[in-house]
N, C-alpha and C positions, 0 to 999 in steps of 0.2 A: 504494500500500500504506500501511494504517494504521502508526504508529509509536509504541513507546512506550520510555522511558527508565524504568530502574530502577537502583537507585544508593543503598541502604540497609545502615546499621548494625542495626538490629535488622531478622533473617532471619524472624522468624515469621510463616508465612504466605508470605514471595513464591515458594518454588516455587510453592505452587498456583495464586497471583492471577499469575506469569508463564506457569503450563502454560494456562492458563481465556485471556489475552489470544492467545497463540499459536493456540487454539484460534479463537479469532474473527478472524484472522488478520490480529495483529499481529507486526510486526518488533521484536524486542526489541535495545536496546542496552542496554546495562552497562558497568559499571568493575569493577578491584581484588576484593574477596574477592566480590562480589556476582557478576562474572561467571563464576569459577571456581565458585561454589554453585549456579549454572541447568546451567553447563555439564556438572558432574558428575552434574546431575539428569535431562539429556537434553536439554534444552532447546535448540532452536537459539537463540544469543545472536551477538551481534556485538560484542568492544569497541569500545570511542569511539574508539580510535586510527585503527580502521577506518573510522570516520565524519569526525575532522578531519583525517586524513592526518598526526599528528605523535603521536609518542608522548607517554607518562605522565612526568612527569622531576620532578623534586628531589623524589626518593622519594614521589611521588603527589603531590605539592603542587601542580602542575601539569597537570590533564588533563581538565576538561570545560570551562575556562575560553577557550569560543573557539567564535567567528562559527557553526561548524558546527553548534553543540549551542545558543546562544544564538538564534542566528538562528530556527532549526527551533521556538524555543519560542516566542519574540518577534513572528514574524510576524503579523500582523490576516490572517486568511482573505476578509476582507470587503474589504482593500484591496486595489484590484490590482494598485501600485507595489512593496507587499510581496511579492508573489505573484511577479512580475517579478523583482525582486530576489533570489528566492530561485532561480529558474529559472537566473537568468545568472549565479549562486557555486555554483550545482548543493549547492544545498542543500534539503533535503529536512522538511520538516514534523513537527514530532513532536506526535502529539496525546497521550497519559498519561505524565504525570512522577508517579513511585512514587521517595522520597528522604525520609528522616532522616537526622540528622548525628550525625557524631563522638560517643562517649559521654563527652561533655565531664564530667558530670556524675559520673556512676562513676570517670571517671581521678582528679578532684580531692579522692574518698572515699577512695583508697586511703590506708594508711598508709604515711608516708616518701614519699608521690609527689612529684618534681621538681616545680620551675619548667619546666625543660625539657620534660620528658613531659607535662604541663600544655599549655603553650601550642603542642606538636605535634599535642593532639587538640580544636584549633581549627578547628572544619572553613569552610574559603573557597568551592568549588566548590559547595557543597551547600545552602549558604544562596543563593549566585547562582540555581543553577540553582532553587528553591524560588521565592524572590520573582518570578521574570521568568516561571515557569510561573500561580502566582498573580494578575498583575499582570495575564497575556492569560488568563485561568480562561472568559471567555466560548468561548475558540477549542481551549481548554486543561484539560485535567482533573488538577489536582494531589493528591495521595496523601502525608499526612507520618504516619499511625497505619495500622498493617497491620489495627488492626478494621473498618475502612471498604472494606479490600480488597472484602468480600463484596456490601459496599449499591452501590459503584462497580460491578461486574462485572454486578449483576443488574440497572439500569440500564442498561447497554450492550448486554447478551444482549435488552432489551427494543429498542434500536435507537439510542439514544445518552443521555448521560446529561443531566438535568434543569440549565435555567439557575440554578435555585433552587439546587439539589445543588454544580451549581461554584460558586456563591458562598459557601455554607457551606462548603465544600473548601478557599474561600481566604482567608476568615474565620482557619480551622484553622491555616492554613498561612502567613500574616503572625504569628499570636501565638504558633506555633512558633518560628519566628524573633528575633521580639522576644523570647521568655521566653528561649530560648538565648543572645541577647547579652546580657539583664539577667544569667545565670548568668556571663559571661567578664567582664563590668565588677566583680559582686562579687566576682569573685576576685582580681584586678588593685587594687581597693579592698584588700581586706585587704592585702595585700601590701605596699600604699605606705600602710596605718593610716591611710586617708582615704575617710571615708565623706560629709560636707558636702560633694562635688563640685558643680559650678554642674549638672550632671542629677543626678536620683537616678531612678533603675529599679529599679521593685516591678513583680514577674514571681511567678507560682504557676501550680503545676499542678492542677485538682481532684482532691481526695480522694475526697468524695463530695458528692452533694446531701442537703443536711438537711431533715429535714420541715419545718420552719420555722424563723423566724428568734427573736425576744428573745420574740413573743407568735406567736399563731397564724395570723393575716391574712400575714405576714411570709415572705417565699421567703427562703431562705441558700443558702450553699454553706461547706464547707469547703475552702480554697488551701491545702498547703503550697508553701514558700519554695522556687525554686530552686535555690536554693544549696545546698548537702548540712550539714545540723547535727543535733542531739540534741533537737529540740524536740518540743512535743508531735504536732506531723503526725508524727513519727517511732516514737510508743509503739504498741508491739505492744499489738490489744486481746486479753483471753487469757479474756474473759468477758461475757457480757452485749451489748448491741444497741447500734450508734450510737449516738454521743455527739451529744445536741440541741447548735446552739446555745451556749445557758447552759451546759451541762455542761461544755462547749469552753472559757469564758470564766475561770468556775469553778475549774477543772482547772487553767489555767495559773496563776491566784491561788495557790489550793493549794503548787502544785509550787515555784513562787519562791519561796515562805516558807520551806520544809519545808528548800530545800536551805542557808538562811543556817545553820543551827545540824550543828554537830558531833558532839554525844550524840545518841543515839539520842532522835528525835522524833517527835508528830503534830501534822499541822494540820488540821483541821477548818472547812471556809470553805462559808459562806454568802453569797449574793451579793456576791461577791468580796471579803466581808471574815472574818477568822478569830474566827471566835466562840468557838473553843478552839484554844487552843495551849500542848503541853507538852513538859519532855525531862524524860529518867528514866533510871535503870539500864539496861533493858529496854524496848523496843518495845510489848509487853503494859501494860506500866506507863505509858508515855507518852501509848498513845491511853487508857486508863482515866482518867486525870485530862485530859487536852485534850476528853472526852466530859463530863467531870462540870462540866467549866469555864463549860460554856452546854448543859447537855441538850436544854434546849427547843427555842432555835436550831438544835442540831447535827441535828436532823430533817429526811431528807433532802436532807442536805447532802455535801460530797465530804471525801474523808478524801486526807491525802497523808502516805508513811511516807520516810524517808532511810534506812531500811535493811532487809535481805530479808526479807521477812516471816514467821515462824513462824506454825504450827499455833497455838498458844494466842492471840496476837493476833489471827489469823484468825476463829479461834471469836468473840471477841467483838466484832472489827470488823464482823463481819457480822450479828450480833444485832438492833441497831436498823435500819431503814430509811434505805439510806442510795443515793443516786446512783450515783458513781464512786469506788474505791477504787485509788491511784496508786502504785505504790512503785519502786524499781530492779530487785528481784528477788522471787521468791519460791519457799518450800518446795514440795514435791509433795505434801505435807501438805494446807500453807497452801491451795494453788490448788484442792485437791479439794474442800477444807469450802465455800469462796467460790461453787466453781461449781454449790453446792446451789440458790443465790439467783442461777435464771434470768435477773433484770433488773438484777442487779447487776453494774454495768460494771468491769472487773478490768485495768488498764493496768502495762504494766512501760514503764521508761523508764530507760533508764543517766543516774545522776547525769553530771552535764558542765559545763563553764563556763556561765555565763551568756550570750544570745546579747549582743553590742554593741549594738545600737538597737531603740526603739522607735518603733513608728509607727499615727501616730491621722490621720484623715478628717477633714475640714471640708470646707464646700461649696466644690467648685469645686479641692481641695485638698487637702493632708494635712501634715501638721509633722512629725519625726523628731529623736527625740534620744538620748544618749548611755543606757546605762541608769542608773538609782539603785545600781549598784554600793560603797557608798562603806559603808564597815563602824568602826565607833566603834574609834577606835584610846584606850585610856586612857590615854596618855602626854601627847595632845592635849585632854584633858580639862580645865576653868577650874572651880575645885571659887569659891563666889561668896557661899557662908555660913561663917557661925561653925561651925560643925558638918560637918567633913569625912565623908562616906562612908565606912562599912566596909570591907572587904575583900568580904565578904559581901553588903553591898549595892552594890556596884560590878557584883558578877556578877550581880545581880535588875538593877538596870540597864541592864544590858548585850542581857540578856535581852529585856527590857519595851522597847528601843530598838530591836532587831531586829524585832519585830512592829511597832511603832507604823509601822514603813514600809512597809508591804504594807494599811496601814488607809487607807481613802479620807477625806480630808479634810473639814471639821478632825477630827482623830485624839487621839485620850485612849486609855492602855491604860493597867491596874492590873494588877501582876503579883508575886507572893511564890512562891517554893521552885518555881522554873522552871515556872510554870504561870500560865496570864493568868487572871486572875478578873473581871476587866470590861473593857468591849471600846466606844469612844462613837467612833462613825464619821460623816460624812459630814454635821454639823451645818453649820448658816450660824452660827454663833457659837462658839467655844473654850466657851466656859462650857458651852454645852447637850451638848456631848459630855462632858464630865466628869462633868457632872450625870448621865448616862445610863451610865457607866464604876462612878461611883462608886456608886451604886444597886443596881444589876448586882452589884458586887462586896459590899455589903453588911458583914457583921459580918466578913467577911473579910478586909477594906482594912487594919483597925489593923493595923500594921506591914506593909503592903505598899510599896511604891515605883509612881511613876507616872512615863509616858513622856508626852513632848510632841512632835507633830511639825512645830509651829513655838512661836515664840516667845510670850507670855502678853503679851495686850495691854494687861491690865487685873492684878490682882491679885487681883480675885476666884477667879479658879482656884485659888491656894493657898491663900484662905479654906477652901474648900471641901474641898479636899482635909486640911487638918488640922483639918476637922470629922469628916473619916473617920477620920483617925487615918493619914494616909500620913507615913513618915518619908523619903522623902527620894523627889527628884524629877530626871528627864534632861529637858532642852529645850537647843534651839539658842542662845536668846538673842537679843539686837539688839534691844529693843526699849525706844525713849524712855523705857520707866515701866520697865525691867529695876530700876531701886533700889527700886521700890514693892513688887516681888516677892521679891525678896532682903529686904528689912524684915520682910515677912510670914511669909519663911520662917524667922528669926531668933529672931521672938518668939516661934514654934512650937515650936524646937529641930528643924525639917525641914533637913537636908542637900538643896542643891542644883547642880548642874553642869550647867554650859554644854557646847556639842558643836561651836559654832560651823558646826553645817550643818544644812541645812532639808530636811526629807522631807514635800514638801505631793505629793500622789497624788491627781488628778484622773481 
């Protein structure tokens, strides 16, 4: 007699895929709540206990772990010392393991969830029993997603299922296991605030496949992270079609920026730098100047709000062409106007901590680090001219320092009365960003303030900048010719301050 093992936390589906193998008549064993759900189904089932002569013990922690059930999965049908050996332990052959684990994932989303209740829905038996049905997949047909129930079943109704089919079965069912132990390591990391371990395990599950990747030749996929957080694989879409790619990339640009600031804000980001950024009274008001900030740029570009969206904001955030629109919340208003602009993609996302690391690919590899968390404290500020800073322009600085780190390097922002007016990204020289900040911003500059997001190698930067008319300036500092710069800010009458930390964005 054929035999199959089923042994699953998520129920959807196995009465039928266990009524459909009974039918082609398989012996079914089970454990714990799975065999009480066949049983009450009608199902003839058999517990494991029945199978390794010992019961279930230290509250289930204990009961498929053993020769009976391993053996039956382990054996090579091809060898006949296995075959033998199973004969003389009167152990019996199992050919379908049907098995997901513990909802490790859900227990460590609750709120107020223990360590305890945590590390009891570490499942041991399930990932055994998974790897060693995996491992024999030639002799063995392993099952870890109930959607496969159906392609497995119609296979076997044809007369057995494809060597091709068990290798994609245990393809499935190795990086089940692997993503489930990346999720118990990141939880276990947090816990002891140690994420540089001598491993690090990056695990995702797909979202979706995207049409393409950065251009159109390009396959993608979107992963989210195992681990349970607030990030963007987490935003409810509440409008409009699949987020490309870019949009993806985009989006999390957007949403980082939007949440540093406290007044109600917009960000406006263009391949992944903010071409407007403003706060304001009102949200209405915030994106109205973060739009006017770079109109041109702001075309088809993503907008991200820090706070619920109103109908009047609505109204006009949806007016120009625009990508993705990201906020925490929004009105029933708000959402109704948005979902007149079919392509326009509508995300809600709960403000939340920032996640702890970042992580970039190279060949062969990939690097992680802490994030750019680090927020200008004024008390640590080294004020380095004759001309101290306002009051006033402490807060456009403060400002203008918040953006210039979310700008890809070398970075220049010009910014007055909480709104950026020019924006110089991503140059191979400091000067050529400035040069393109301070142009951008135009007749606007006199009396703006400008941000640095590293040190001035040269001096020329503050020429330039009190050519525009900027009064006063944020950078890091350190740098050999820092008196060349401090000089030029002097004869100007330019206010400038040191921050003593560097935001280069790669």
């Amino acid at each position: 007699m054929k035999r199959a093992l089923i042994s699953v936390s998520d129920k959807d589906g196995v009465v039928e895929f266990a009524r459909c193998l009974e039918e082609l008549g398989y012996e079914i064993i089970s454990t714990g709540g799975t065999y009480r759900t066949l049983q009450e189904a009608g199902i003839a089932v058999k517990p494991v206990a029945d199978i390794t002569g010992f019961p279930e013990i230290m509250d289930g922690r204990v009961k498929t772990l053993h020769p009976g059930i391993h053996g039956g999965i382990l054996a090579r049908r091809d060898v006949p010392r296995h075959m033998q050996q199973l004969q003389e332990n009167q152990i019996a052959p199992i050919d379908v393991v049907a098995v997901n684990l513990y909802p490790f994932r859900q227990t460590i989303s609750k709120p107020g969830v223990t360590v305890e209740e945590a590390i009891e829905n570490i499942d041991i038996g399930g990932p055994s029993m998974v790897r060693s049905a995996a491992k024999n997949h030639q002799d063995v047909v392993i099952v870890v997603k109930p959607e496969h129930y159906p392609l497995v079943l119609e296979e076997l109704k044809k007369g057995g299922v494809s060597l091709e089919m068990r290798r994609k079965l245990a393809l499935e069912a190795f990086s089940h296991t692997a993503a489930y132990d990346s999720m118990i390591a990141g939880y276990l990391s947090g816990l002891n605030n140690s994420y540089f371990n001598d491993n690090f395990i990056l695990a995702g599950e797909k979202v979706y496949e995207l049409r393409y990747g950065e251009n159109p030749h390009q396959k993608a996929c979107f992963y989210r992270n195992m681990n349970p957080g607030d990030g963007l694989a987490d935003a409810r879409v509440l409008n409009g079609k699949e987020l490309s790619y870019n949009n993806i990339i985009d989006t999390e640009a957007a949403w980082e920026l939007v949440k540093e600031f406290s007044d109600p804000a917009c960000v406006i980001i263009k391949h992944t730098n903010p071409c407007g950024t403003a706060v304001a009274n009102t949200l209405e008001e915030a994106f109205t100047r973060a739009f006017a900030a770079d109109s041109v740029s702001a075309y088809g570009g993503i907008i991200a709000f820090n706070r619920r969206v109103d109908a009047a904001t609505a109204r006009k955030a949806s007016e120009p062409f625009m990508e993705v629109i990201i906020a925490p919340a929004y009105d029933d208003e708000a959402l109704k106007i948005m979902q007149n602009k079919k392509n326009l993609r509508v995300l809600e996302l709960p403000l939340q901590k920032n996640q702890e690391l970042t992580v970039k690919t190279v060949s062969g590899g990939f690097v992680i680090q802490e994030k750019d968390l680090d927020a200008m404290e004024p008390d640590k500020l080294q004020v380095v001219t004759e001309a101290a800073p306002s009051p006033e322009q402490l807060k456009e600085l403060a400002f203008a320092w918040k953006i210039v780190k979310h700008v890809k390097s070398n970075a220049i922002v010009v910014a007055r009365d909480g709104m950026s007016l020019g924006v110089g990204a991503g140059q191979m020289n400091r000067v050529g960003s400035a040069a393109i900040a301070l142009k951008q911003a135009g007749d606007q500059a006199r009396g703006a303030v400008m941000a640095s997001d590293a040190f001035f190698p040269f001096k020329d930067t503050v020429e330039m900048a009190a050519q525009s008319g900027i009064t006063a300036i944020i950078q890091p500092g350190g740098s050999i010719r820092d008196e060349e710069s401090i000089e030029e800010c002097n004869r100007h009458g330019i206010a400038m301050v040191f921050t003593g930390v560097r935001h280069f964005r790669h």
